[in-house]
N, C-alpha and C positions, 0 to 999 in steps of 0.2 A: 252569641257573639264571642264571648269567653272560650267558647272551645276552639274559634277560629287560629284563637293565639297559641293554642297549644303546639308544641314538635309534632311533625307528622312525618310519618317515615315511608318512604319508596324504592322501588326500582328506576336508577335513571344512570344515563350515561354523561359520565362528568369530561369533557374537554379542559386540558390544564396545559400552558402554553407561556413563555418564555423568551426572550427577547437572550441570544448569544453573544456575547463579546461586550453587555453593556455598559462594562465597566469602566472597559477599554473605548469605548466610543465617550462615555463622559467625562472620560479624564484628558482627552483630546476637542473635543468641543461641545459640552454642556446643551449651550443656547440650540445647535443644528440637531442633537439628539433628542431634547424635551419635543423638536419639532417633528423629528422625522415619528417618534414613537406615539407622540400624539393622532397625525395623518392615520401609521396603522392599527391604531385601537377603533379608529373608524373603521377600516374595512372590518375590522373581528367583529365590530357591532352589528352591523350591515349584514354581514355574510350567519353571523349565529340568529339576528333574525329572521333575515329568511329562511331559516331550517327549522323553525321553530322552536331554536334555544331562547335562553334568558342567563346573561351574563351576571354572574354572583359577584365576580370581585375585579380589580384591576390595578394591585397592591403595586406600587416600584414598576419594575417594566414586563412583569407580568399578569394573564387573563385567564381567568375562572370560569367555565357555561357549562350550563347544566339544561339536556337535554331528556326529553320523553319519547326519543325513537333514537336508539343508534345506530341506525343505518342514517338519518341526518347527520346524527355528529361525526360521522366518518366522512360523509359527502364535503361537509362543512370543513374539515381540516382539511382535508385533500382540495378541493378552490380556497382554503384561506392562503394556501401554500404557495398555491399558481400565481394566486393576484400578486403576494409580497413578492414573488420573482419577478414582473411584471413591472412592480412598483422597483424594485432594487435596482431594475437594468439601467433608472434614469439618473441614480447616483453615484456619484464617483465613486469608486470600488472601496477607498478606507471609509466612507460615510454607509456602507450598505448594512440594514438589521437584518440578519436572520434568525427566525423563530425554529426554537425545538416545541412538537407537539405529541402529548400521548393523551391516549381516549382509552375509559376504564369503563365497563358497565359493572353496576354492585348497588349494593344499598347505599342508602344516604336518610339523613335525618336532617328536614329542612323548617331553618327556626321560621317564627313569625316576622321575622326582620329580611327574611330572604335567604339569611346565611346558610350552608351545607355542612353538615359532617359527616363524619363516619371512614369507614375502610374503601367506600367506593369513590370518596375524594382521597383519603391518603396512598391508594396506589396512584393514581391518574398525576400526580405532581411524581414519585419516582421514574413515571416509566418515560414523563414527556424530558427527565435526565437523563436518559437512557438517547433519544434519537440524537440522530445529527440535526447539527444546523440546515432547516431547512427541508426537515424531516418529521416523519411519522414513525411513534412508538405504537401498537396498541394491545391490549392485554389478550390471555386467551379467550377469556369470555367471548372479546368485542370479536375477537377472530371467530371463533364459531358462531356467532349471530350474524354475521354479515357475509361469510365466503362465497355464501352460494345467492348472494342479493346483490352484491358486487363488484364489479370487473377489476379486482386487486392482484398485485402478484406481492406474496407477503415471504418473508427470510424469518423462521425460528431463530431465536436469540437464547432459547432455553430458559429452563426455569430460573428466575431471579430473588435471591431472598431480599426481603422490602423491610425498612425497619417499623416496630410494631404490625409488623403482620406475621402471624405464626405461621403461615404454611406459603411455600416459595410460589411468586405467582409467573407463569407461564408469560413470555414477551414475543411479542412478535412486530419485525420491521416492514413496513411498507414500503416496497421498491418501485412501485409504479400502480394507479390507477388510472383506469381511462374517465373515472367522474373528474378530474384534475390532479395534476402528478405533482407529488410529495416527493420526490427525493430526484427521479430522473426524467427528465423533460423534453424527449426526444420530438416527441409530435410539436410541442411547441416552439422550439428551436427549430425546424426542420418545415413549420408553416411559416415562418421569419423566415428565411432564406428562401422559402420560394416568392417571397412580396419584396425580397430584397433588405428586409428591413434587418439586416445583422447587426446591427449596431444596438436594437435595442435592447438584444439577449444576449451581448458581449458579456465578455466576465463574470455572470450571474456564479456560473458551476464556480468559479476562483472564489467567490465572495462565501458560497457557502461554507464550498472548506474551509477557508481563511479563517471562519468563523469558529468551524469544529476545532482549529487548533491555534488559535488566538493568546495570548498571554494570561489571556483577565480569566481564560478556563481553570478551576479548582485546580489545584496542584493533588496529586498520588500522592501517596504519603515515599519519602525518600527510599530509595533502600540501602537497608542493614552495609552493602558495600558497595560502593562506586566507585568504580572504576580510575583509577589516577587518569590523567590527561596526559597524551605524551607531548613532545615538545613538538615545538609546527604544528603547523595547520591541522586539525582534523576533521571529517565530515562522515555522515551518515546520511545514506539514500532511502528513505523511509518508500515501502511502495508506491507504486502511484497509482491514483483510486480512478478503476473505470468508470466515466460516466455514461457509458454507452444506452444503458438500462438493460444492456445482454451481458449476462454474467459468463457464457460462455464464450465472451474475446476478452478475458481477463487477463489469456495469453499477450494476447497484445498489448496492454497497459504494463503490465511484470516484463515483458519482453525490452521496452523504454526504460522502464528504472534497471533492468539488468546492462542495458549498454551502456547507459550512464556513469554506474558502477565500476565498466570494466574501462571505459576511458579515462576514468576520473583515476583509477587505480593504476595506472600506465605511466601518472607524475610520480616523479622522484621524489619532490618534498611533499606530496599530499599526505596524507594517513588514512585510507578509507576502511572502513567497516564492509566485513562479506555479504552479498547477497542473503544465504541462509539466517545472518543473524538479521537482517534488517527486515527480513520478509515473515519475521516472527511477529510484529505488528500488524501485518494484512488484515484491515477488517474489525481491527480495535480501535477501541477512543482512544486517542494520543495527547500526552504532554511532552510537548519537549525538551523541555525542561529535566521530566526522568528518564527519556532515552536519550538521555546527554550524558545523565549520572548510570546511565545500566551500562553503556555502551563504550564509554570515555572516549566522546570527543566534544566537541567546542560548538561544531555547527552540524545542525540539521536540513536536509532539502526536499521538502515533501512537494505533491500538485496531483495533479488529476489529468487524464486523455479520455477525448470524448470524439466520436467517431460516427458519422452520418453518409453516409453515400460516398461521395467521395474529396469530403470535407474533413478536416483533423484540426482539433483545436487542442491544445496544451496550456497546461497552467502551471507556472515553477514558483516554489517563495522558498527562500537562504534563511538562518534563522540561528541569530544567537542563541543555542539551547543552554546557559549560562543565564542569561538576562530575558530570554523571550523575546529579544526583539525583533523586529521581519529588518533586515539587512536588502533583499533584493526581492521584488517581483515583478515576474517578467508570465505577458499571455500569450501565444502566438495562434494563428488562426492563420491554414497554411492548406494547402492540396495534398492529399494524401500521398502524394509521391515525392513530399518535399520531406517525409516522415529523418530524413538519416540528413538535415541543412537543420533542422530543428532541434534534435540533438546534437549536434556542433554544438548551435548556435548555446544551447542552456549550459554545456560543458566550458566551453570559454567564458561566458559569462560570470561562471563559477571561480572558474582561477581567476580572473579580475579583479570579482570579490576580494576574493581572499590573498591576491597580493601575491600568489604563488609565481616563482619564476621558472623558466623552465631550463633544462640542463642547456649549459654554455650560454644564458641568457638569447637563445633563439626563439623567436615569436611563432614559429610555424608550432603546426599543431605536431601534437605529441603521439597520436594516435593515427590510424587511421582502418578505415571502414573494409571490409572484404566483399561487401555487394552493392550492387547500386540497385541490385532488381526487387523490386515491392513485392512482387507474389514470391519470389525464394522467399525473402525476409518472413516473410505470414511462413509460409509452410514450414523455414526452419524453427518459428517460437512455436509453432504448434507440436512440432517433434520434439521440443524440449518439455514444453507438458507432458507429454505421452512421457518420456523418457523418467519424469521426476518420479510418475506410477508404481516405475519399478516391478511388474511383474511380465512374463512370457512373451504376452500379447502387445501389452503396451509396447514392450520394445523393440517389436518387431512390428509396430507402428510405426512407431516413432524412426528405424531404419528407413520406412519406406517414405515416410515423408522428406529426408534427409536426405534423400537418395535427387526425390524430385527437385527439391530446390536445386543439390547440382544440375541437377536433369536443364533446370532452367539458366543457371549459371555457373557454368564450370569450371569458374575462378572463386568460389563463394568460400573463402577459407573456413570461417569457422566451421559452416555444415561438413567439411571435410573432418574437423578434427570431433562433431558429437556423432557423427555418421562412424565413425573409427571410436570412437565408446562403446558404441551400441554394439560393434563386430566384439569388443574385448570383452564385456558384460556378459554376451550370449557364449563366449566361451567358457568363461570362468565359471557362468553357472551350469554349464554341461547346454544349454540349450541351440547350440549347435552340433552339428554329426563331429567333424573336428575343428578340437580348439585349436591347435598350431597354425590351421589356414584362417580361424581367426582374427588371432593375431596378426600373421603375415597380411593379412587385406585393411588394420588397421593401421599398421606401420607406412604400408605404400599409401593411405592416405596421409598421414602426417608428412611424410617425406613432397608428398604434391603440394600440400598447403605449404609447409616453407620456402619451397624450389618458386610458389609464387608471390607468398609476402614474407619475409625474410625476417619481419619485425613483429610476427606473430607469436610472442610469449605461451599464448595457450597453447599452441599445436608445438613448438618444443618440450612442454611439460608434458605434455599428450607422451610424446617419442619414448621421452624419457625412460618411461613407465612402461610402452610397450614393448620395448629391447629387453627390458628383464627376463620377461620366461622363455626370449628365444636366445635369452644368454649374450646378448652381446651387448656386454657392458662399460667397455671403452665408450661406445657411441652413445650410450646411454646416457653417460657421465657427461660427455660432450654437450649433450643434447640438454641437460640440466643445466649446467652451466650459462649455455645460452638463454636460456628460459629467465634463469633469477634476475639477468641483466637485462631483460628485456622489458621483465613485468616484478620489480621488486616488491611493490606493494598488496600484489594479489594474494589473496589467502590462499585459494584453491591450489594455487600452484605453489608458493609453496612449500604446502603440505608436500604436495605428489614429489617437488626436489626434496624435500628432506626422505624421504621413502625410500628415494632413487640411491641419495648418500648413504644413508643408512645401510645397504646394502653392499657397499661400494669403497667402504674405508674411511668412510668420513663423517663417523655417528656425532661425534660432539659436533660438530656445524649444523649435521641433522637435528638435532635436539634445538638448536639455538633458532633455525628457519622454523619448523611444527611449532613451538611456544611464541613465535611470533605471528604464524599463522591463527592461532587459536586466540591470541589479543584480537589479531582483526577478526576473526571470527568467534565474537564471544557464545554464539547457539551453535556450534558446531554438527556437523554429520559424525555418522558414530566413527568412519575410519580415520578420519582424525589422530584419536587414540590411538588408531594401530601401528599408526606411520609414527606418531610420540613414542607407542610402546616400542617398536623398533629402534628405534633413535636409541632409549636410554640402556637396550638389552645389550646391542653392540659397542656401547659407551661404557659397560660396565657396571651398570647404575641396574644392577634386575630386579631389587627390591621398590624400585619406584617404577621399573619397566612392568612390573605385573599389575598394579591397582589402573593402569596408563588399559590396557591390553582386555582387562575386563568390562570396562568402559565401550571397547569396541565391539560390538554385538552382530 
C-alpha cells in the first residue's frame, strides 16, 4: 500500500483551459459570472469524462484534465468549444465566457493526491495563452499524434520559447475540426440557418473576439516610444478577422477594413492610420491599448466578416485605446449584396462616435462608393491580392482580374485607377514590350475614372504620378492638387503628391505632405523614402535626402 502513495510518472495528455475576459466579466457583475462559470465547469466535467479524462484542478476560472489518449483530449477540447458557443448564444453578448484551450502531450509526475507535474503540464497552460478566445492551441507533439487520426485543419504558429522550458516548443492553431469546431463554425451556423434558428448563433463570432481583445487582456509591455497623439480625433482600423473558416477569402475581410479606411480617410477632421501600417497586426494577439501607443491615436475599430452562402454577417467594436473601453458595438447580419449599406452603415456610425463633423457642417456622406456590382467588388479585392504579390504573374493577374470587374461595370472607378497600376508597374519593370503605351493606357484610365467620379482622390493621385514620365507636368501638378483636397487625410496619396511636388518646384510642401504621410503611415512601404528622399534632395536638405533614399530598397 505504501508504494501506492508514491509519484508515478507517465505519458499523458494534459488539457489546460481558461475562461477570457474574466476579469472584466467580475468587475461588472460578480454574482452572474460565479454563475455563468460554474454552469461551464459542468459541461468541462461532463465532456472530460466522457473522454476518459480526470479533471486535476479548477483553480479561479480555470480547468486542469489530464488524459490517457490524446486523440480524446483533442476531441474533448474541440466539443468543449462547440457546447460553450452553443451555451454563449443564449447570453447577452457583454455576459458571454470564452475559453482559450491548449493540449500538450509529455511527461507528468502524478502525486498520490491526484496532483500533476512536470514539463507536460507547464507547456499545456503557456500554449492554451497562446489561442484565441474560443480557441485551440496544441503543441507539436499533440499535432503529430493526432493529424492523421483526425479531421483537423491546423495553422503553424512556430516555434515558441516557454519559460522554464529549455528547448522552444513547436504551436500549432486549430482552425477547424469536423469532431467539433474550435475557432470556426461554419457547419454549425449554417445548420442554424437552415432550421431557421439564427438567433441562436447571433453574435457568438463578436463574443469571441470581443473576448480576444477585451481590456482585463494582460497589457504588452509599452514601447520604448509612442507615438504623441495628434489633436482631433484619431482612429485606427485594425484588420478584420475572417471568420469564414476559408483563409483563402481573406481577400474579402482586408478588402472591408481597406474601404473603411479609405472612407474614414475622406474626413477632414478624422486622422486615420494607413492600411499598410494597420495591417501589420493581421493574425496577432492584440492590445489596444499598445496599438494606441505604437500608432498614436485615441481609438481603435477592430470586428470580424463571416460569410456563408449568401449570408454576411459583420461585427464592429470602437474602442478607447487609451482606457480599453468598448465605446460602440454594433453586429449586422445582412445579404451578401448589402455588403457596400454595411459599410456606410459602420462608417457613419463611426463619425457619430466620435463627434466628427463634416465640412460646412453637411450631414450627407462624405464619400461615396464607385460600384454597386458584388462580383466586380470580389474580382477587384482579389486583383488587389494578386497585385500586393508583386511579381510578373501575379500582376498580370491581377490586370485581368481588374480588367473583368470593369468587364462587369464600366463605371467601377477604383478598378480603373489599380487596373492603370498594374499598366505603370509592368512598364517600369520592363515587363511589358513598351513602356510609353504603358503609361499612356494608364493615364486614359485615370482620365475615365475622374470624367466619372470627379471626387475620386485616388485616381487624381494615380494622374498625377503617371503624367511624369510622359512629361506633362503642368497637368500633373493640376492633378495633385486636386488629389490633396479631395482626400487629405490618405497616406498613400499623399506620398505619391509629395513625389509629384517634389519634381515640380515645390520640395519643401513635398517634405511637409511625405512626413505627414509616414505619421499616418507609421509601417510604411519602402517608396515612402524615396518620394521623402526626393522631397529633402530638391529642398536642399541632401545630407538627410540620402539616409531618406537608402531606406528605399
Amino acid at each position: 500500500m505504501q508504494a501506492d502513495k508514491e509519484p508515478r510518472r507517465k505519458l499523458a495528455a494534459i488539457l489546460s483551459a481558461d475562461a477570457a475576459g474574466y476579469s472584466r466579466l467580475m468587475g461588472e457583475d460578480e454574482v452572474a459570472t460565479v454563475a455563468t462559470l460554474n454552469t461551464y465547469r459542468e459541461v468541462f466535467a461532463q465532456l472530460i469524462s466522457q473522454h476518459q479524462g480526470r479533471v486535476v484542478d479548477t483553480a479561479g476560472d480555470s480547468v486542469l484534465a489530464m488524459f490517457d489518449s490524446v486523440v480524446e483530449a483533442v476531441q474533448c477540447a474541440a466539443e468543449l468549444q462547440q457546447e460553450l458557443l452553443a451555451k454563449n448564444a443564449s447570453l447577452p453578448e457583454a455576459r458571454r465566457m470564452a475559453f482559450r484551450v491548449g493540449v500538450n502531450l509529455g511527461d507528468v509526475i502524478e502525486q498520490a493526491d491526484g496532483s500533476i507535474y512536470g514539463d507536460g503540464v507547464n507547456i499545456a497552460a503557456p500554449l492554451q495563452a497562446l489561442a484565441d478566445p474560443g480557441g485551440i492551441c496544441i503543441s507539436g507533439m499533440v499535432y503529430e499524434s493526432v493529424k492523421s487520426r483526425l479531421p483537423l485543419t491546423c495553422e503553424s504558429l512556430g516555434k515558441k520559447a516557454m519559460k522554464n522550458i529549455a528547448e522552444p516548443v513547436e504551436v500549432f492553431r486549430v482552425l477547424h475540426s469536423n469532431t467539433g469546431t474550435a475557432r470556426v463554425r461554419n457547419k454549425t451556423w449554417r445548420g442554424a440557418l437552415a432550421l431557421g434558428g439564427l438567433v441562436l448563433v447571433a453574435g457568438v463570432g463578436f463574443a469571441i473576439w470581443q473576448a480576444k481583445h477585451s481590456p482585463s487582456t494582460p497589457d504588452q509591455p509599452v514601447p520604448a516610444t509612442a507615438l504623441k497623439l495628434p489633436e482631433g480625433p484619431s482612429i485606427a482600423v485594425l484588420p478584420f478577422q475572417n471568420m469564414s473558416g476559408k483563409p483563402d477569402e481573406d481577400w474579402f475581410s482586408d478588402g472591408m477594413t481597406e474601404t473603411l479606411i479609405t472612407d474614414l480617410s475622406r474626413l477632414n477632421n478624422l486622422f486615420v492610420i494607413a492600411r499598410n501600417s494597420t495591417f501589420v497586426y493581421k493574425g496577432k494577439p492584440i492590445d489596444v491599448r499598445r496599438v494606441g501607443q505604437e500608432l498614436g491615436v485615441r481609438y481603435v475599430l477592430e470586428g470580424s466578416v463571416q460569410r456563408a452562402n449568401d449570408l454576411l454577417r459583420v461585427n464592429a467594436q470602437l474602442i478607447d485605446a487609451q482606457s480599453g473601453r468598448h465605446l460602440w458595438a454594433e453586429r449586422y447580419d445582412r445579404k451578401l449584396a448589402d455588403v457596400f449599406k454595411i459599410q456606410d452603415d459602420i462608417t457613419q456610425r463611426i463619425v457619430t462616435e466620435l463627434d466628427v463633423k463634416l465640412l460646412g457642417g453637411e450631414q450627407a456622406r462624405a464619400w461615396r462608393k464607385t460600384t454597386r456590382n458584388r462580383q466586380a467588388y470580389d474580382l477587384f479585392l482579389k486583383g488587389r491580392e494578386h497585385h500586393d504579390r508583386f511579381t510578373r504573374e501575379d500582376m498580370a493577374k491581377a490586370q485581368s482580374l481588374h480588367q473583368q470587374a470593369l468587364d462587369l461595370d464600366p463605371k467601377f472607378g477604383m478598378a480603373m485607377v489599380w487596373l492603370g497600376w498594374t499598366h505603370v508597374i509592368q512598364g517600369d519593370s520592363g515587363w511589358s514590350s513598351d513602356s510609353r503605351e504603358s503609361y499612356l493606357k494608364a493615364v486614359a484610365l485615370a482620365r475615365r475614372a475622374v470624367a466619372i467620379d470627379p471626387t475620386l482622390g485616388d485616381a487624381y493621385a494615380a494622374l498625377s504620378q503617371w503624367l511624369l514620365p510622359l512629361e506633362k507636368y503642368p497637368e500633373a501638378i493640376t492633378a495633385a492638387d486636386r488629389a490633396l483636397a479631395l482626400s487629405p487625410n490618405q497616406a498613400d496619396t499623399l506620398a505619391l503628391i509629395g513625389q509629384t511636388f517634389a519634381l515640380n518646384g515645390r520640395a519643401v510642401e513635398a517634405v511637409t505632405l511625405v512626413e505627414r504621410a509616414l505619421r499616418l503611415n507609421p509601417f510604411p512601404s519602402d517608396w515612402y523614402f524615396g518620394a521623402l528622399g526626393d522631397g529633402l534632395l530638391f529642398a536642399n536638405r541632401a545630407e538627410e535626402a540620402l539616409p531618406a533614399h537608402h531606406k528605399c530598397v
